[in-house]
N, C-alpha and C positions, 0 to 999 in steps of 0.2 A: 830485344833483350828485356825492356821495360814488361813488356805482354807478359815475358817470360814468367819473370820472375813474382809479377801479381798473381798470377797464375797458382807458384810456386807456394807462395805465402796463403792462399786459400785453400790450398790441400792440406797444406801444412797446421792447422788450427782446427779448432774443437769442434767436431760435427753440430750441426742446430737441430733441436727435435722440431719436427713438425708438430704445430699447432692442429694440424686437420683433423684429428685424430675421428672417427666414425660415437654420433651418439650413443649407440652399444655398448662403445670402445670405456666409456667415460661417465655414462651415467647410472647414478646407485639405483636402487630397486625401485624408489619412491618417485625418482623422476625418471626411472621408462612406463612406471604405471600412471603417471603423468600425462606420459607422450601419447602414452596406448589411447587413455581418455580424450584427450586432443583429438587424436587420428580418428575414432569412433565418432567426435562429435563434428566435427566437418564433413565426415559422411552422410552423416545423418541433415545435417542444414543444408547439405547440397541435394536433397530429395525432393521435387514437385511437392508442394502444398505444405510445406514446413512452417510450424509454426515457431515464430522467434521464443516467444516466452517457455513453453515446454513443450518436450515430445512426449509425454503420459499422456494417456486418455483424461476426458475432463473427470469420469465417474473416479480412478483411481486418485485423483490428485484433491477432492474433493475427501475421499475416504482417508488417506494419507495426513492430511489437515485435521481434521475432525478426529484422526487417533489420539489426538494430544489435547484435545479439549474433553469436556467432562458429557453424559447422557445428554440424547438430546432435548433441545427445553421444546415446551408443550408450546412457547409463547413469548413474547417481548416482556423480560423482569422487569419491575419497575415502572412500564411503559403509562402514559398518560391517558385519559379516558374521550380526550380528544386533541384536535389540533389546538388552542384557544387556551385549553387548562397545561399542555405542555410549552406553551410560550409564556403562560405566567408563570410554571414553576422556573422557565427558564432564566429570566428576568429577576426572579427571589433569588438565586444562586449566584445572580453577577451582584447584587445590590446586599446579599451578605458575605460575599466573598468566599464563597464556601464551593471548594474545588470535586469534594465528593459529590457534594449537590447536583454540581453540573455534569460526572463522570457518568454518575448512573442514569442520565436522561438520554446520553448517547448507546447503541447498540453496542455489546460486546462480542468478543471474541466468540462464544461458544453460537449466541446468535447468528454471526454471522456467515460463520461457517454453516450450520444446519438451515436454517431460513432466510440469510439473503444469495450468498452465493452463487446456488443451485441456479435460479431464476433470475441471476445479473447477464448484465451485455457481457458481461467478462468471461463468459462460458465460450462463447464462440467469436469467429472472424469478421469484422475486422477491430472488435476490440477484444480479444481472446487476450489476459491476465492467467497467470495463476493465485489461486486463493491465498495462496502465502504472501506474493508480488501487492495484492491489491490490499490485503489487511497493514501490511506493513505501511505502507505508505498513507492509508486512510488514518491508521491510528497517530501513527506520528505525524499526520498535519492538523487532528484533533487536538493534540497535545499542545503544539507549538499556538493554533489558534486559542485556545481555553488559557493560556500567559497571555497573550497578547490583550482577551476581554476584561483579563480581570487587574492585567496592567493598567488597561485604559479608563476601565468605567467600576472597577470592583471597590466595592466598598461603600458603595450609596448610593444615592435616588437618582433612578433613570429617569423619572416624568416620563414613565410607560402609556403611550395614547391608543395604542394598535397595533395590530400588523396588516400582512396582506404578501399572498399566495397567485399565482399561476391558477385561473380557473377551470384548467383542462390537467389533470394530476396524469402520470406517466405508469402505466401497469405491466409490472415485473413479477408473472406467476399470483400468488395468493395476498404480494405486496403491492402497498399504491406510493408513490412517491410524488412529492410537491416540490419543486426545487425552482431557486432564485426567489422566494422569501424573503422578507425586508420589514422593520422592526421601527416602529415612529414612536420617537422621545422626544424630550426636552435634548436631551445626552448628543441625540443626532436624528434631525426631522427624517431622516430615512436611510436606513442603513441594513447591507446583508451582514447580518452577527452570528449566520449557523447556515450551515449542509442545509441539505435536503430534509425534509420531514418524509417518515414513511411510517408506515398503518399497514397492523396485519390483525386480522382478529379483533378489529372495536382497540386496540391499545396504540399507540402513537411513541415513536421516539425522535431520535436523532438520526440517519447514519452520519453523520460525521461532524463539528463543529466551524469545518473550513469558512471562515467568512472574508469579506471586503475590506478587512483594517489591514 
């Protein structure tokens, strides 16, 4: 009788809607084009030879980049006339604290979409970047580095004695690249305070600031 009537009392009460309901059932337009994007993109990373960072070609995603930057430059603006005279304007810029100083001694944007990219590791496997992926992350650890030099040492006299370079430089297309550089002061008897140095055309800059503080 007990069965019974539990029974009874469960019939007898307000139906439960099912939660199950089918994603179709439930989702607005923005999240089936969502899904759709999803479902495309597991498709596509489950193909032989898939590259994580993108599925474009590198020539479009390079041309994609470069839509949004200005003509392309003939050359490195700004650039130093060699390695020696861009490590002492470098050293001027931390010792007057002068932040444009140092901005314009590193490669920018437009440069380095037209003349480094094309010709970086990041074109292909196994360090395959996209141009957007590697600018971003290059500019903003310039950024973060170029506070931290001029936190440390901005503002006066390094006792600049030298530096000293890698004497076998790394050839990337029409560019030469020196990296792991190291800067001898009073400041710090030897210290990496910048990226790589890279030369195209007799001009020298930075690509990037990233140093050992």
């Amino acid at each position: 009788m007990l069965v019974a009537m539990l029974h009874a009392a469960c019939d007898s009460g307000p139906s439960v809607q099912r939660l199950e309901a089918s994603p179709g059932a439930i989702a607005t337009p923005d999240q089936k084009a969502e899904l759709e994007r999803a479902r495309q993109d597991s498709v596509v990373r489950a193909r032989p030879g898939y590259v994580v960072d993108s599925v474009l070609p590198v020539d479009e995603e390079i041309r994609r980049f470069n839509a949004t930057n200005g003509v392309r430059p003939s050359g490195f603006a700004h650039g130093a006339t060699s390695r020696s005279s861009l490590v002492r304007e470098f050293v001027s810029a931390i010792e007057k604290n002068d932040t444009t100083a140092l901005t314009r001694l590193v490669i920018d944007r437009n440069e380095f979409g037209y003349l480094v990219y094309p010709s970086s590791p990041n074109t292909a496997p196994p360090y395959r970047q996209s141009p957007d992926l590697v600018w971003t992350m290059r500019s903003a650890g310039s950024e973060k580095a170029a506070k931290r030099l001029l936190a440390r040492f901005g503002g006066r006299g390094l006792g600049f004695h030298g530096y000293a370079c890698p004497p076998r430089p790394e050839r990337q297309g029409d560019n030469t690249l020196w990296s792991g550089c190291v800067v001898r002061s009073d400041a710090a008897s030897e210290l990496r305070m910048f990226g790589a140095i890279i030369e195209r055309d007799g001009r020298f800059k930075f690509l990037s600031l990233t140093n050992g503080l």
